[in-house]
VMD Tcl script that builds the backbone (N, CA, C; Angstrom):
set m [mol new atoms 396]
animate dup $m
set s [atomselect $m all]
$s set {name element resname resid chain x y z} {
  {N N UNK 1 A 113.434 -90.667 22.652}
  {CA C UNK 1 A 112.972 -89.444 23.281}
  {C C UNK 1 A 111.460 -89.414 23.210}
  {N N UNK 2 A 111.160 -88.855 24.264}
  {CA C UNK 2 A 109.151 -89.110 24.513}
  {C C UNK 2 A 109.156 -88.098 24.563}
  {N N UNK 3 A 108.531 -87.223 23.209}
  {CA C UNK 3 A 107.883 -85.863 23.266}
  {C C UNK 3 A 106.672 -85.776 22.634}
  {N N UNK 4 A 106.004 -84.452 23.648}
  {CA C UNK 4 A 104.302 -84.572 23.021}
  {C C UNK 4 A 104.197 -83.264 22.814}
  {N N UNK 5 A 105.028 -82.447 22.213}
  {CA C UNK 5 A 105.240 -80.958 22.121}
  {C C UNK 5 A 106.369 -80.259 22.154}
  {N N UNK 6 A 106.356 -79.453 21.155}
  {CA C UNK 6 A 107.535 -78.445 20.865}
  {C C UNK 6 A 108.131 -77.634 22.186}
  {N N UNK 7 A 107.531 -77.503 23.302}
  {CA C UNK 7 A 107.930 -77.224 24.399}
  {C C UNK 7 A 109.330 -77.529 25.180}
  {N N UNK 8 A 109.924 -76.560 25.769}
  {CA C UNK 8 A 111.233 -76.819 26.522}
  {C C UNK 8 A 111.242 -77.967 27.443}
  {N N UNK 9 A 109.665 -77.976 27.888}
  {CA C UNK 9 A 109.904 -79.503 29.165}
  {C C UNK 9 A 108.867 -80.411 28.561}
  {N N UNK 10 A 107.865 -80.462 27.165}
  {CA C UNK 10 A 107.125 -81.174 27.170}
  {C C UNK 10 A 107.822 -82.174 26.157}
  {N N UNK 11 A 108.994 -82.905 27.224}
  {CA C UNK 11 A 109.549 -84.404 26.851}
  {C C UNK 11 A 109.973 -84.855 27.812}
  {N N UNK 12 A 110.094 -86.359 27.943}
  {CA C UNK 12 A 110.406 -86.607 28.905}
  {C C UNK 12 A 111.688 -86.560 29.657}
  {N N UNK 13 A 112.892 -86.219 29.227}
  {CA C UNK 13 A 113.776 -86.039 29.817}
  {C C UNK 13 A 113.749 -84.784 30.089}
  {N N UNK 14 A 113.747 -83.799 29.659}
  {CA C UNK 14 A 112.926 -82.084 30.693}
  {C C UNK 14 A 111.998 -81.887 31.888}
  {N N UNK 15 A 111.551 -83.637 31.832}
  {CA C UNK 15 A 109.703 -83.696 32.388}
  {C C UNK 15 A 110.651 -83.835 33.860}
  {N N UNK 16 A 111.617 -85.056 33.745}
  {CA C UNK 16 A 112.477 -85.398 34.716}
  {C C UNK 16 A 113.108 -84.914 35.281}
  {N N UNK 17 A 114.022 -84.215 34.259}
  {CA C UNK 17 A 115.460 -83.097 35.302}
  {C C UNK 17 A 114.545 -82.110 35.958}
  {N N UNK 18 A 113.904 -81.448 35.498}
  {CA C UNK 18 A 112.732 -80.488 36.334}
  {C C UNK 18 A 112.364 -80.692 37.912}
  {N N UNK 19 A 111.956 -82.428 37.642}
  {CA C UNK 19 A 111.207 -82.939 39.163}
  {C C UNK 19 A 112.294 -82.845 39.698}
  {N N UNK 20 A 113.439 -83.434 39.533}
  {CA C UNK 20 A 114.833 -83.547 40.099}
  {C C UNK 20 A 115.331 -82.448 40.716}
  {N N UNK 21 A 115.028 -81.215 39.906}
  {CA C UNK 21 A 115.822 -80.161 40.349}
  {C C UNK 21 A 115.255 -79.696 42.256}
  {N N UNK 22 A 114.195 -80.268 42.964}
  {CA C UNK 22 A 114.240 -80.038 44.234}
  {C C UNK 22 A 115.402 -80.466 45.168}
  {N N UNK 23 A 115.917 -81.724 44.632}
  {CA C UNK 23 A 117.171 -81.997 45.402}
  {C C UNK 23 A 118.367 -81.386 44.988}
  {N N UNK 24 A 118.396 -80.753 44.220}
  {CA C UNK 24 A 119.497 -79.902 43.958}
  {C C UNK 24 A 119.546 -78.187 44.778}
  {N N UNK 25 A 120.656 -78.390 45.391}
  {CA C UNK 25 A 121.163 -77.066 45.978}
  {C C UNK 25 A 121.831 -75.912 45.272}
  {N N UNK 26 A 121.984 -75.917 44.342}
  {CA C UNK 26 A 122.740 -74.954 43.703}
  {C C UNK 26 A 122.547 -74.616 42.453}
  {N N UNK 27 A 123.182 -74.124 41.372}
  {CA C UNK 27 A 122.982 -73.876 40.155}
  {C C UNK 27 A 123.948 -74.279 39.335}
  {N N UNK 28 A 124.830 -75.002 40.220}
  {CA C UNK 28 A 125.586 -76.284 39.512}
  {C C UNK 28 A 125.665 -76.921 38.861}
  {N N UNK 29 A 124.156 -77.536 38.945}
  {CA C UNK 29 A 123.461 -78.523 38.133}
  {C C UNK 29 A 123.365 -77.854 36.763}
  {N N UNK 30 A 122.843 -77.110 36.738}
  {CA C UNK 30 A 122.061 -76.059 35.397}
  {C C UNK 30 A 123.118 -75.837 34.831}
  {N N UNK 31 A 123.934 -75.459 35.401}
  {CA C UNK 31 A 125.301 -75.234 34.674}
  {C C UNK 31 A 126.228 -76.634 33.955}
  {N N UNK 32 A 126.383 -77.004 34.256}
  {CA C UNK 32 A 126.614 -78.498 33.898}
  {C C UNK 32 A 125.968 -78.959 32.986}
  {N N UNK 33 A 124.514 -79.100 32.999}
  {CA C UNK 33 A 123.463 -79.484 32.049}
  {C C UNK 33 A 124.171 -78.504 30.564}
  {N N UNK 34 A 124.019 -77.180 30.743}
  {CA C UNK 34 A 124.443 -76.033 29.755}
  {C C UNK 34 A 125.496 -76.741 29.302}
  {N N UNK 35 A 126.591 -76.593 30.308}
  {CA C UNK 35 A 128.121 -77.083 29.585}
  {C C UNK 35 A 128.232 -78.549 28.785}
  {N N UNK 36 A 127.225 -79.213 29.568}
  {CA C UNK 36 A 127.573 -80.743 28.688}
  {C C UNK 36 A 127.164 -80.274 26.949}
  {N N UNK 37 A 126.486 -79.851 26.981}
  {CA C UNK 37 A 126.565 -79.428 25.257}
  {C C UNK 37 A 127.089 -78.433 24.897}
  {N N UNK 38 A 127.536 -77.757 25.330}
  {CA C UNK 38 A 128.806 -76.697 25.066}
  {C C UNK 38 A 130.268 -77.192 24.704}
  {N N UNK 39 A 130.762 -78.534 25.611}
  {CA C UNK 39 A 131.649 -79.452 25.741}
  {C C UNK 39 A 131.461 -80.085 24.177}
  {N N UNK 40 A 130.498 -79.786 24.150}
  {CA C UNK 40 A 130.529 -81.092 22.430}
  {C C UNK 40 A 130.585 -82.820 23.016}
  {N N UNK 41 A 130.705 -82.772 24.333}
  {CA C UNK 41 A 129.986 -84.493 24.761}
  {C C UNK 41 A 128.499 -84.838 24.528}
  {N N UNK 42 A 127.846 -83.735 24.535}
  {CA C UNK 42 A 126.436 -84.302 24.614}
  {C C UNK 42 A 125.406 -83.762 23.391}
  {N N UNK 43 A 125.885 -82.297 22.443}
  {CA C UNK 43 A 125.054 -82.322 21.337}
  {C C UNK 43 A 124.659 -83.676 20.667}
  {N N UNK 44 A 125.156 -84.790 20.571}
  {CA C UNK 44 A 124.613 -86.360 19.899}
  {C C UNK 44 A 123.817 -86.835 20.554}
  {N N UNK 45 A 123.650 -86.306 21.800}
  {CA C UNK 45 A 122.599 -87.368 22.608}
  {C C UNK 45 A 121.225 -85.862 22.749}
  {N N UNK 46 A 120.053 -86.503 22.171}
  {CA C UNK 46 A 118.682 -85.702 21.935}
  {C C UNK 46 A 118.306 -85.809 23.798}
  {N N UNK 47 A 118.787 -86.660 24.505}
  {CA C UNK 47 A 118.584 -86.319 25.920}
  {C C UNK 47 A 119.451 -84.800 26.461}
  {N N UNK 48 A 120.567 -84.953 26.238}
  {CA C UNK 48 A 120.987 -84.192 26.557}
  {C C UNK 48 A 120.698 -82.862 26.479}
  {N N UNK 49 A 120.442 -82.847 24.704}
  {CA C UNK 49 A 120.219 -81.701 24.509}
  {C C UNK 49 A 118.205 -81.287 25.150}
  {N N UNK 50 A 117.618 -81.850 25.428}
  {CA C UNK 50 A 116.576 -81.747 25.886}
  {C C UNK 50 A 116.788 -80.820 26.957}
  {N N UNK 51 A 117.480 -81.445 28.148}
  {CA C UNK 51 A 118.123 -80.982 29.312}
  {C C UNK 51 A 118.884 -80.026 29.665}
  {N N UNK 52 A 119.355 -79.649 28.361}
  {CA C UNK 52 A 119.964 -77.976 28.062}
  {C C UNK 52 A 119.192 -77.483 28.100}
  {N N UNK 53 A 117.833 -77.310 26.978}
  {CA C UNK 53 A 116.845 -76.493 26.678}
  {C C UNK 53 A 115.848 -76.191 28.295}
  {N N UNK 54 A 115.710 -77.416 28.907}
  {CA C UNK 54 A 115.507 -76.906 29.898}
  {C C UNK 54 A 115.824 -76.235 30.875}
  {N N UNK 55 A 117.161 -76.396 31.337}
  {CA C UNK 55 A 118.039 -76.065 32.110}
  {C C UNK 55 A 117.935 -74.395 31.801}
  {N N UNK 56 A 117.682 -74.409 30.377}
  {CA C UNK 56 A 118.136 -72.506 29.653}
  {C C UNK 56 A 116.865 -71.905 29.858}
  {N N UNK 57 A 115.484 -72.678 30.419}
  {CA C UNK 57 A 114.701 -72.559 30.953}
  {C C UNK 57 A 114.178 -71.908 32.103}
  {N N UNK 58 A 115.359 -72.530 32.668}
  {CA C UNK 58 A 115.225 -71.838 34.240}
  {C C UNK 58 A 116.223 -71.267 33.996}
  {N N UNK 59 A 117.081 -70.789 33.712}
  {CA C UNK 59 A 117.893 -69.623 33.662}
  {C C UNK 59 A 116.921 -68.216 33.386}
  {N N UNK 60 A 115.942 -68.584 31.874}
  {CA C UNK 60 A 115.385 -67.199 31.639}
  {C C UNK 60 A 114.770 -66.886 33.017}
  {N N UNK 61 A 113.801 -68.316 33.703}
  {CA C UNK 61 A 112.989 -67.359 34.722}
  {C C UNK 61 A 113.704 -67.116 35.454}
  {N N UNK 62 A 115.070 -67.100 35.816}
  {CA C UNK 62 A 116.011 -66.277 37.020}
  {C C UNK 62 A 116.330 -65.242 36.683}
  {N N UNK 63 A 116.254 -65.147 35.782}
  {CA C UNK 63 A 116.881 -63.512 35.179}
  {C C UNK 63 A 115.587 -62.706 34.958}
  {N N UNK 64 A 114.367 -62.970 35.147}
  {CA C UNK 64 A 113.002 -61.930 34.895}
  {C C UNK 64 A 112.396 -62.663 33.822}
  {N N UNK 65 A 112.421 -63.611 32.948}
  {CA C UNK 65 A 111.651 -63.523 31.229}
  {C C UNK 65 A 111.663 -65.402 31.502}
  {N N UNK 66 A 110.621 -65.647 32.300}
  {CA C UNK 66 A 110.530 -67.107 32.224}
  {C C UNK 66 A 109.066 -67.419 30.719}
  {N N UNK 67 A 108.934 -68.514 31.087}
  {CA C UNK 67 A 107.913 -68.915 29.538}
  {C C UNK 67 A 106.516 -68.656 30.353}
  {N N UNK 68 A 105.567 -68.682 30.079}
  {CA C UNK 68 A 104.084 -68.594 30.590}
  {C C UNK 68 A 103.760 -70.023 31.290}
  {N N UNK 69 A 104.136 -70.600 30.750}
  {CA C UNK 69 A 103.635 -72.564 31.146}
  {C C UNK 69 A 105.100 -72.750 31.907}
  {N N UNK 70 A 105.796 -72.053 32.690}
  {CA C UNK 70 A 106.578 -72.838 33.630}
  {C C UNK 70 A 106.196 -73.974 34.769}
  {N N UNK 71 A 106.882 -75.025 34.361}
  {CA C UNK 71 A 106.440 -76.047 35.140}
  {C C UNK 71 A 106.848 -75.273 36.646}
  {N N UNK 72 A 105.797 -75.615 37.614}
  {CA C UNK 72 A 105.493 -75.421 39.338}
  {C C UNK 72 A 106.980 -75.503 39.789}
  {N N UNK 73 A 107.356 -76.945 39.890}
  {CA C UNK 73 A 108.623 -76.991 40.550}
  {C C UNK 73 A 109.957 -76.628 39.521}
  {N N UNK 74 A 110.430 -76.154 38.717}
  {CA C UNK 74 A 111.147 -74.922 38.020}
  {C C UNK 74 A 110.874 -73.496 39.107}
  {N N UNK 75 A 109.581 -73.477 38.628}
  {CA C UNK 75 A 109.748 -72.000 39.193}
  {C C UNK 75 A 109.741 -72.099 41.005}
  {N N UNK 76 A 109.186 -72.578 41.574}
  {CA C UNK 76 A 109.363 -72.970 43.441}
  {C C UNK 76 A 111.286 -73.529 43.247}
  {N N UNK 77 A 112.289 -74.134 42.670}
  {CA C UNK 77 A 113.267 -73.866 42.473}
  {C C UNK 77 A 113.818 -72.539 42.638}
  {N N UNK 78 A 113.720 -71.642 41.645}
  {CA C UNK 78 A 113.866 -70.713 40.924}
  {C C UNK 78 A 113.936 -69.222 42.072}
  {N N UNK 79 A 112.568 -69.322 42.517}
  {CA C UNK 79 A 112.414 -68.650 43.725}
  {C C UNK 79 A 113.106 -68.909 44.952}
  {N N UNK 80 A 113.176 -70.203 45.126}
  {CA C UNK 80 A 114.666 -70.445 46.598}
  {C C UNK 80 A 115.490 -69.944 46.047}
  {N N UNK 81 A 116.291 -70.111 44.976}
  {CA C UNK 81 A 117.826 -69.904 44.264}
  {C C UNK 81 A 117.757 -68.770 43.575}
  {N N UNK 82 A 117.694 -67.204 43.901}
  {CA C UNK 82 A 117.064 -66.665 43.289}
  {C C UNK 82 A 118.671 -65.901 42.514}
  {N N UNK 83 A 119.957 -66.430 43.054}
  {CA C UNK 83 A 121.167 -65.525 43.234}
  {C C UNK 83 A 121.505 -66.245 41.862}
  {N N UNK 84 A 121.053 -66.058 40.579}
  {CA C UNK 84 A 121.965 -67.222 39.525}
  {C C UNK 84 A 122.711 -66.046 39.109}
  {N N UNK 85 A 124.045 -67.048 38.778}
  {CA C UNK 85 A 125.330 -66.362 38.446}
  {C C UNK 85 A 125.461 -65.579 37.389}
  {N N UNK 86 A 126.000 -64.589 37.783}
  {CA C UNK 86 A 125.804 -63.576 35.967}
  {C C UNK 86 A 125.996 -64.306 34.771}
  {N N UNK 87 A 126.899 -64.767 34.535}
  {CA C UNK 87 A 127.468 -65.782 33.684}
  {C C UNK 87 A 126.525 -66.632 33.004}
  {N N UNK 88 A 125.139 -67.130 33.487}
  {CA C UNK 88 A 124.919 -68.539 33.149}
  {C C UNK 88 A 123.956 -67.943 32.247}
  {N N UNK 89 A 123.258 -66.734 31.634}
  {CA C UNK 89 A 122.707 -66.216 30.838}
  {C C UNK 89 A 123.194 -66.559 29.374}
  {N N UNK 90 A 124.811 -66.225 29.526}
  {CA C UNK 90 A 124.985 -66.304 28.090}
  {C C UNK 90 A 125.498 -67.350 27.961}
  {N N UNK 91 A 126.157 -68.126 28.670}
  {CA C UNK 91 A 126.472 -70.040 28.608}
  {C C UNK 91 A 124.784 -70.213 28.182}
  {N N UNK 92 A 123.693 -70.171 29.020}
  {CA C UNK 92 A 122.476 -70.692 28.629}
  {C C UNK 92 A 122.218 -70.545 26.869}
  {N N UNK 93 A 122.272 -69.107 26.377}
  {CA C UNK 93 A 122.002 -69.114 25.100}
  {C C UNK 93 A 123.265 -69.187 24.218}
  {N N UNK 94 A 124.480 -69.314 24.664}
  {CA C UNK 94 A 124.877 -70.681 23.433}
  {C C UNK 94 A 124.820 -71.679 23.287}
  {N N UNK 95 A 124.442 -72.553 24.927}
  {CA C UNK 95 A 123.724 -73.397 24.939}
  {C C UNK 95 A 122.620 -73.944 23.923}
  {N N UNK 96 A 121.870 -72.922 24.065}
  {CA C UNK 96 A 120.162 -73.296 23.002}
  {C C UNK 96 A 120.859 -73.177 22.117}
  {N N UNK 97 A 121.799 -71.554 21.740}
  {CA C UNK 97 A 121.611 -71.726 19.743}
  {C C UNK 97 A 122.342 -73.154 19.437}
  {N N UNK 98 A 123.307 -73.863 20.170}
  {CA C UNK 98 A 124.110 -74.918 19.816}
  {C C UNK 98 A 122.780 -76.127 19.378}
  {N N UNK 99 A 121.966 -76.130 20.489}
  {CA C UNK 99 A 121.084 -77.314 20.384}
  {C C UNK 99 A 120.588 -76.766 18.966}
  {N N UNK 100 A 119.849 -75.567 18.418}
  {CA C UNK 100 A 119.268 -74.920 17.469}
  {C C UNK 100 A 119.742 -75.019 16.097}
  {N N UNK 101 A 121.038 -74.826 15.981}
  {CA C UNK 101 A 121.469 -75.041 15.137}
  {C C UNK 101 A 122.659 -76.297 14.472}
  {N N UNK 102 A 123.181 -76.839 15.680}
  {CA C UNK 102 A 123.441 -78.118 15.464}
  {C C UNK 102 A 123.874 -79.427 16.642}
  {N N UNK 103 A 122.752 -80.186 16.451}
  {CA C UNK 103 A 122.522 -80.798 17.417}
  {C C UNK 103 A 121.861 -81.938 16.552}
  {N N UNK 104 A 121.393 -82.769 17.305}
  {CA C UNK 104 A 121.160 -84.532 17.035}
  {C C UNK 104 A 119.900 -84.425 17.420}
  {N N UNK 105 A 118.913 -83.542 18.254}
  {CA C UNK 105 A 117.893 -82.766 18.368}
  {C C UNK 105 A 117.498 -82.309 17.334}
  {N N UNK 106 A 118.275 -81.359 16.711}
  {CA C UNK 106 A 117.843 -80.683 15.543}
  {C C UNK 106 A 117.322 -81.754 14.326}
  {N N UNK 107 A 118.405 -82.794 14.328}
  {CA C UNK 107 A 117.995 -83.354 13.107}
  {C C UNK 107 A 116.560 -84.352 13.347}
  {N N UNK 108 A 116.401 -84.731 14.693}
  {CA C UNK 108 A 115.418 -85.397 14.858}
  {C C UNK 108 A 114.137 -84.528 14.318}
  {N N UNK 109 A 114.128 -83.183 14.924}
  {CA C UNK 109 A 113.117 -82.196 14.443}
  {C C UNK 109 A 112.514 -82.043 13.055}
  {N N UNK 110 A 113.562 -82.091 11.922}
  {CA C UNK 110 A 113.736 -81.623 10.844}
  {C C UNK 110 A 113.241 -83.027 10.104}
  {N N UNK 111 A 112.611 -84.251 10.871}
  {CA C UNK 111 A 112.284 -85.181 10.330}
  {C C UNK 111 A 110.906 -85.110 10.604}
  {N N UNK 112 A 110.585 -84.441 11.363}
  {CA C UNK 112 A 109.249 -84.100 11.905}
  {C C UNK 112 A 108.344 -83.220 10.832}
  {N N UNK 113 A 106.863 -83.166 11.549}
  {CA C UNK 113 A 106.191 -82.038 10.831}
  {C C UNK 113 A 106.014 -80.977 11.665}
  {N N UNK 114 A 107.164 -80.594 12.738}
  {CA C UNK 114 A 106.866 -80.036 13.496}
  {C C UNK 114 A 108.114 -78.856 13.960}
  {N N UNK 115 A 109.262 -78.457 13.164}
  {CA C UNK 115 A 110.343 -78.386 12.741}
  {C C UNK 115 A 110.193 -76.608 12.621}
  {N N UNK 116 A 109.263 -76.243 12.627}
  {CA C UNK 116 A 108.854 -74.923 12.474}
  {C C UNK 116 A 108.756 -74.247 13.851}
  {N N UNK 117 A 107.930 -75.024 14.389}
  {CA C UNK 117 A 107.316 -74.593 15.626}
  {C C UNK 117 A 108.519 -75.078 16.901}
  {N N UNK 118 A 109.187 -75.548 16.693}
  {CA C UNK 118 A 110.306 -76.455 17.541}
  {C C UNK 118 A 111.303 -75.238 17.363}
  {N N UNK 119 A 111.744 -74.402 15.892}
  {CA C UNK 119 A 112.357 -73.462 15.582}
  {C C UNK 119 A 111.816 -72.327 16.766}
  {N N UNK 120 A 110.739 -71.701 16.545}
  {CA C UNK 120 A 109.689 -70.786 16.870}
  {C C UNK 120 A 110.334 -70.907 18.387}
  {N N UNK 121 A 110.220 -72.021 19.060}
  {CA C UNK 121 A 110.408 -72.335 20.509}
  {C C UNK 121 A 111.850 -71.932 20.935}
  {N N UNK 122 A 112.733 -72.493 20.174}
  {CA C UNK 122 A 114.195 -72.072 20.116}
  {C C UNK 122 A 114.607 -70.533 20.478}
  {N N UNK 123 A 113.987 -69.799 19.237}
  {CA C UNK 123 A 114.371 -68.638 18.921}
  {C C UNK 123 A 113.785 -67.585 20.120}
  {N N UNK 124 A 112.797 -68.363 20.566}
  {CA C UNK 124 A 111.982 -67.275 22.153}
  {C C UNK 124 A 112.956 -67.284 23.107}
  {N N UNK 125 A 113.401 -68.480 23.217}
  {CA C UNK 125 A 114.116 -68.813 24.224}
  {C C UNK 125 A 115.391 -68.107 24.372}
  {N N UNK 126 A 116.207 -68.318 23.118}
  {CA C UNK 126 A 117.127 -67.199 22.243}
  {C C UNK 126 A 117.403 -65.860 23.095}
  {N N UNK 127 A 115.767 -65.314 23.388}
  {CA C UNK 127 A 116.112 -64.019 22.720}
  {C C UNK 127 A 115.403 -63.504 24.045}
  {N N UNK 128 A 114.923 -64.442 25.051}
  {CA C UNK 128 A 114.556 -63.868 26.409}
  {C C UNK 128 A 116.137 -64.202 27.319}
  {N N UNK 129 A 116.890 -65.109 26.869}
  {CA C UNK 129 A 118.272 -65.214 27.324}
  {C C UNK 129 A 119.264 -63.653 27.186}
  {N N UNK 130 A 118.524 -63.303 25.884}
  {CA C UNK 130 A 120.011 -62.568 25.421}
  {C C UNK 130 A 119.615 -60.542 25.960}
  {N N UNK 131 A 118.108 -60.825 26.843}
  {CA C UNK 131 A 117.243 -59.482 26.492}
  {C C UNK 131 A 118.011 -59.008 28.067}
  {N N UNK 132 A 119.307 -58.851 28.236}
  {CA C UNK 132 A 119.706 -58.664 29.810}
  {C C UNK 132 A 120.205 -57.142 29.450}
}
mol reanalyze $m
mol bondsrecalc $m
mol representation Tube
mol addrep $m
């Protein structure tokens, strides 16, 4: 995993699904991303869970409470698709707390010196999901 910051997209697999998300039509995708670690297939893989966190990303900015540093094409997404499903709010934040509290992510973090602030990031995310 290529990360240069505690940030929801500042790694590279967030950096990616992001650009990606222009060819995507729907909120399908996002949803899917959510469920693969909900499923318990993908909490082991630190990609995956990357791709949640993002995905729960653009959920907050569909619902009103995006992050300040939203990457351009997230939010030009976000704004075409503006209809996201009631539902994907709270799939999104069990989504995160799953990555948050146990995940293959997490433990990578917790090897870090950076494990605080990676928390810090979590818990925003948390709690702009859950502010509906």
């Amino acid at each position: 995993m290529g990360a240069w910051g505690v940030g929801s997209f500042e790694n590279d697999e967030a950096s990616d699904w992001v650009c990606d998300l222009e060819d995507v039509q729907d909120w399908g995708d996002v949803r899917a991303a959510l469920q693969e670690v909900m499923d318990g297939s993908g909490d082991d893989e630190p990609s995956v869970c990357c791709v949640a966190l993002a995905a729960g990303e653009v959920v907050a900015a569909a619902i009103g409470r995006p992050i300040p540093d939203l990457p351009d094409e997230a939010a030009a997404w976000v704004k075409e698709h503006q209809a996201c499903p009631d539902d994907l709010a709270a799939l999104a934040g069990q989504a995160v707390s799953r990555v948050g509290t146990r995940s293959y992510l997490l433990e990578l973090w917790e090897e870090s010196d950076s494990l605080e602030p990676w928390r810090a990031t979590i818990r925003d995310l948390e709690s702009r999901l859950r502010a509906n």
